[in-house]
Backbone as CSV, one residue per row, in Angstrom:
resi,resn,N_x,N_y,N_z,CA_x,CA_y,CA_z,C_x,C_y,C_z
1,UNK,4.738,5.855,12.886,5.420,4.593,13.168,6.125,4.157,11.883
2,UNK,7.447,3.807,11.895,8.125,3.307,10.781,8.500,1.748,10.997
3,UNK,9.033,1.808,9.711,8.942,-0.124,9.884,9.772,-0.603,11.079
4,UNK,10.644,-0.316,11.124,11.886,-0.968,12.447,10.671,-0.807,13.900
5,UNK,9.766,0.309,13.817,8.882,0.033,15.279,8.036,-0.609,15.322
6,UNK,7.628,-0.970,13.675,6.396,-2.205,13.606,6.795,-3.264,13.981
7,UNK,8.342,-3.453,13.484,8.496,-4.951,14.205,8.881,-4.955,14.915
8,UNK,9.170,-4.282,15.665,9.807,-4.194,17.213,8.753,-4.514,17.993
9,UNK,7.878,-3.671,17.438,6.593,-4.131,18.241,6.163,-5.319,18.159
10,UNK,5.885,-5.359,16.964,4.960,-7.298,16.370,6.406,-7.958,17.340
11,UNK,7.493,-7.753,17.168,8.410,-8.879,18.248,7.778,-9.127,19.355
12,UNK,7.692,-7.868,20.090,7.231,-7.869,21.454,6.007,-8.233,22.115
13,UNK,4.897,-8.314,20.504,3.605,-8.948,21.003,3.498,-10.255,20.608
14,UNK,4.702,-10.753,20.203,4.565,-12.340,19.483,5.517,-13.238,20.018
15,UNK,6.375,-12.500,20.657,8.020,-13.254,21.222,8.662,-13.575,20.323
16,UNK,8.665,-13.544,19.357,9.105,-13.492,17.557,10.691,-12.632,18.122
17,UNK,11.599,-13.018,17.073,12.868,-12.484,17.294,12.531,-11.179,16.130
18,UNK,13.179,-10.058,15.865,13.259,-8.694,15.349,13.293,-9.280,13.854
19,UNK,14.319,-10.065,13.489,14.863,-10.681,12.366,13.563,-11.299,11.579
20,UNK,13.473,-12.251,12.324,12.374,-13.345,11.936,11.084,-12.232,11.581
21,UNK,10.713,-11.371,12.341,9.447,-10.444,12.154,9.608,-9.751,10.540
22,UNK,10.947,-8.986,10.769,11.720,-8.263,9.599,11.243,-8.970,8.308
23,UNK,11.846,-10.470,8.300,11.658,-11.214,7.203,10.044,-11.202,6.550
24,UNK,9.222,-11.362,7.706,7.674,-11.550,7.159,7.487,-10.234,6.876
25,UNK,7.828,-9.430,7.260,7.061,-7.984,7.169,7.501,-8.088,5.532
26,UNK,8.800,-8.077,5.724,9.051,-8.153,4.060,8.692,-8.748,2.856
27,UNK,8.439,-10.208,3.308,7.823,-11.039,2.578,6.262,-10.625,2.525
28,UNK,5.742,-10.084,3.400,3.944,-9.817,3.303,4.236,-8.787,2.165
29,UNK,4.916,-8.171,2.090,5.082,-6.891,1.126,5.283,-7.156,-0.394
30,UNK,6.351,-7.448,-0.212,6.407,-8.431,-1.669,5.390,-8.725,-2.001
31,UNK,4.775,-10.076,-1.170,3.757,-10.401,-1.978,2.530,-9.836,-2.461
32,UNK,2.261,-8.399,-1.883,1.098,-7.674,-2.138,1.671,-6.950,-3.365
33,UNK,3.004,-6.309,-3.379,3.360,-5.889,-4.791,3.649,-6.449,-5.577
34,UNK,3.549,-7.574,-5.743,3.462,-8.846,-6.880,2.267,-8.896,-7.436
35,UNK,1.005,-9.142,-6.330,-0.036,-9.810,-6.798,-0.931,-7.974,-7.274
36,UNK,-0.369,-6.600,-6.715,-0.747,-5.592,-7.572,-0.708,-5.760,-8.928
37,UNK,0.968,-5.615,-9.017,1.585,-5.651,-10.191,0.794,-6.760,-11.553
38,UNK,0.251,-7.833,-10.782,-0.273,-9.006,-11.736,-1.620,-8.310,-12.061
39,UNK,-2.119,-7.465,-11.344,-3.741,-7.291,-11.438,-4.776,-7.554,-10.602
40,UNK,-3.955,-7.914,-9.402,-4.906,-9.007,-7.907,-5.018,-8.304,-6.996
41,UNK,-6.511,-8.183,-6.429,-6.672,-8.111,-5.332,-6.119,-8.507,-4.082
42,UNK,-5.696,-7.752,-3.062,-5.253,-8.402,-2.176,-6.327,-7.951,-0.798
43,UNK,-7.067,-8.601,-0.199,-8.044,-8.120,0.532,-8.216,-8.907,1.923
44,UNK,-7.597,-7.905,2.892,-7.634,-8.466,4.395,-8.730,-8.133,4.813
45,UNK,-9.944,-9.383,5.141,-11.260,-9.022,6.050,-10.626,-8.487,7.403
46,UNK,-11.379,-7.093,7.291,-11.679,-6.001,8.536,-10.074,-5.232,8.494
47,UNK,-9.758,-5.418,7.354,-8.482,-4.287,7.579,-8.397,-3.703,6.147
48,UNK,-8.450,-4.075,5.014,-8.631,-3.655,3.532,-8.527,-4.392,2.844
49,UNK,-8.215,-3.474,1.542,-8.367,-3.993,0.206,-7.328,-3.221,-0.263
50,UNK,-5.825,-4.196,-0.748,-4.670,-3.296,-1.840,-5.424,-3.841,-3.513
51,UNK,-5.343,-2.798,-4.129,-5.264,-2.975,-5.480,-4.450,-1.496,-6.384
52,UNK,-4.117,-2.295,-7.965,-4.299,-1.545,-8.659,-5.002,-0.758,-9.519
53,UNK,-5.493,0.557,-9.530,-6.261,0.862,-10.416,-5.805,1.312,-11.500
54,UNK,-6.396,2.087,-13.140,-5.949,2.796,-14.064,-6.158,3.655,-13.688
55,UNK,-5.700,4.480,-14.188,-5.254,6.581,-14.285,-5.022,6.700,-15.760
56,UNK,-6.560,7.093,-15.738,-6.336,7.680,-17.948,-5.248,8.686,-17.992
57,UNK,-5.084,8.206,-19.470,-4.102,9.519,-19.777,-4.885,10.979,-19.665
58,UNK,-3.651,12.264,-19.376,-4.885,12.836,-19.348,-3.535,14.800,-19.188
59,UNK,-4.120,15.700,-19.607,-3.614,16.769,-20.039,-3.078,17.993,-18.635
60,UNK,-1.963,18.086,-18.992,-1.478,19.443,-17.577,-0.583,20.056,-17.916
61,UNK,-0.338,20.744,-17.144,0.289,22.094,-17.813,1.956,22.488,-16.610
62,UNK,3.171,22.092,-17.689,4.400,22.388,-17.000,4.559,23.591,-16.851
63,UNK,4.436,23.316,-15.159,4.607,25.221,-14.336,5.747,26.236,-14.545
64,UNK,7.007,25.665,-15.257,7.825,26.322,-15.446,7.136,27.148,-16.754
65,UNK,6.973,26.849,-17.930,6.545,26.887,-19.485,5.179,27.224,-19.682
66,UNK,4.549,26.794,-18.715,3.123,27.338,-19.138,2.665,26.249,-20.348
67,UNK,3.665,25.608,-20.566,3.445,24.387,-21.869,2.163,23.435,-21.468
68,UNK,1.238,23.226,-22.183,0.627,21.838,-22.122,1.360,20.686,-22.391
69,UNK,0.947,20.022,-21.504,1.892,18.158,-21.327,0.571,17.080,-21.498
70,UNK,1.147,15.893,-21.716,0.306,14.936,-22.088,0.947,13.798,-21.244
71,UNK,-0.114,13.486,-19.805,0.569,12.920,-18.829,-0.063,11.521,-19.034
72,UNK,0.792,10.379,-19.308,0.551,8.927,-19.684,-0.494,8.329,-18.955
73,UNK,-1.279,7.612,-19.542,-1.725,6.916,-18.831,-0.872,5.956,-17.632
74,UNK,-1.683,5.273,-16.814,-0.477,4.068,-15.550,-1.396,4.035,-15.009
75,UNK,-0.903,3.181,-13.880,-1.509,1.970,-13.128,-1.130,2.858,-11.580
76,UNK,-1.786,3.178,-10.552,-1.766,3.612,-9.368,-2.054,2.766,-8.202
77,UNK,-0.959,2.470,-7.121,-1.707,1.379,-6.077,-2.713,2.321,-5.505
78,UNK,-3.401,1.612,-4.763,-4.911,1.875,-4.049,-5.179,1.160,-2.862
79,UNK,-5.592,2.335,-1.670,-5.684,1.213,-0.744,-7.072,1.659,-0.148
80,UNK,-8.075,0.406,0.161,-9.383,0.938,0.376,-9.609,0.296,1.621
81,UNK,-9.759,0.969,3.069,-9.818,0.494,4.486,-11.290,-0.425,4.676
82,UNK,-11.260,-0.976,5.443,-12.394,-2.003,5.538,-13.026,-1.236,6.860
83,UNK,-14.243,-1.746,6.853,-15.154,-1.138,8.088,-14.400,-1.409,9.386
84,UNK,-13.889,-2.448,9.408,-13.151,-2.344,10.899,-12.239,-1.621,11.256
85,UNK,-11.427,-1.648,10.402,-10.290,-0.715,10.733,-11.069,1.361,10.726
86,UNK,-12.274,1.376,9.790,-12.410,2.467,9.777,-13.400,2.718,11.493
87,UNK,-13.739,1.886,11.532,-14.747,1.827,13.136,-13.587,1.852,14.137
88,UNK,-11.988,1.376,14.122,-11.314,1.315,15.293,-10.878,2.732,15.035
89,UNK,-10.570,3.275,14.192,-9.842,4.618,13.992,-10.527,6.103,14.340
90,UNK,-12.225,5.945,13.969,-13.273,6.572,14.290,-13.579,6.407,16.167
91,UNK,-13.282,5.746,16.733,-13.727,5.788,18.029,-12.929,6.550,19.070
């Protein structure tokens, strides 16, 4: 499912116009990559948890060269499912 069928759908289960859906979908988004980006939890009871975690720096090897590389440390989003959603998906 891609975004244009999420809200097509959320339209169709809300009577919400396509537009108006569009806008929130977008705006919910934003605001979860904002409040990553800051360091925040963002945590929907019975559906998840977005966060950012660290990723040490840490050593690999460019397949062309056979060279050792020294791959930076950074920040990785993370998404951790909540029991409900893992109990609706499991059944």
């Amino acid at each position: 499912m891609n975004k244009s069928e999420i809200v097509a759908k959320i339209a169709e289960d809300t009577s919400c116009k396509k537009g108006d859906v569009e806008k929130i979908l977008d705006a919910f988004v934003a605001n979860v990559k904002d409040a990553m980006a800051k360091g925040e939890k963002v945590q929907l009871v019975g559906f998840g948890t977005f966060e950012a975690k660290d990723r040490a720096e840490k050593e690999g090897v460019n397949p062309a060269t056979g060279e050792k590389i020294k791959i930076a440390a950074c920040k990785v989003p993370s998404f951790k499912a909540g029991k409900a959603l893992k109990d609706e998906v499991n059944k």
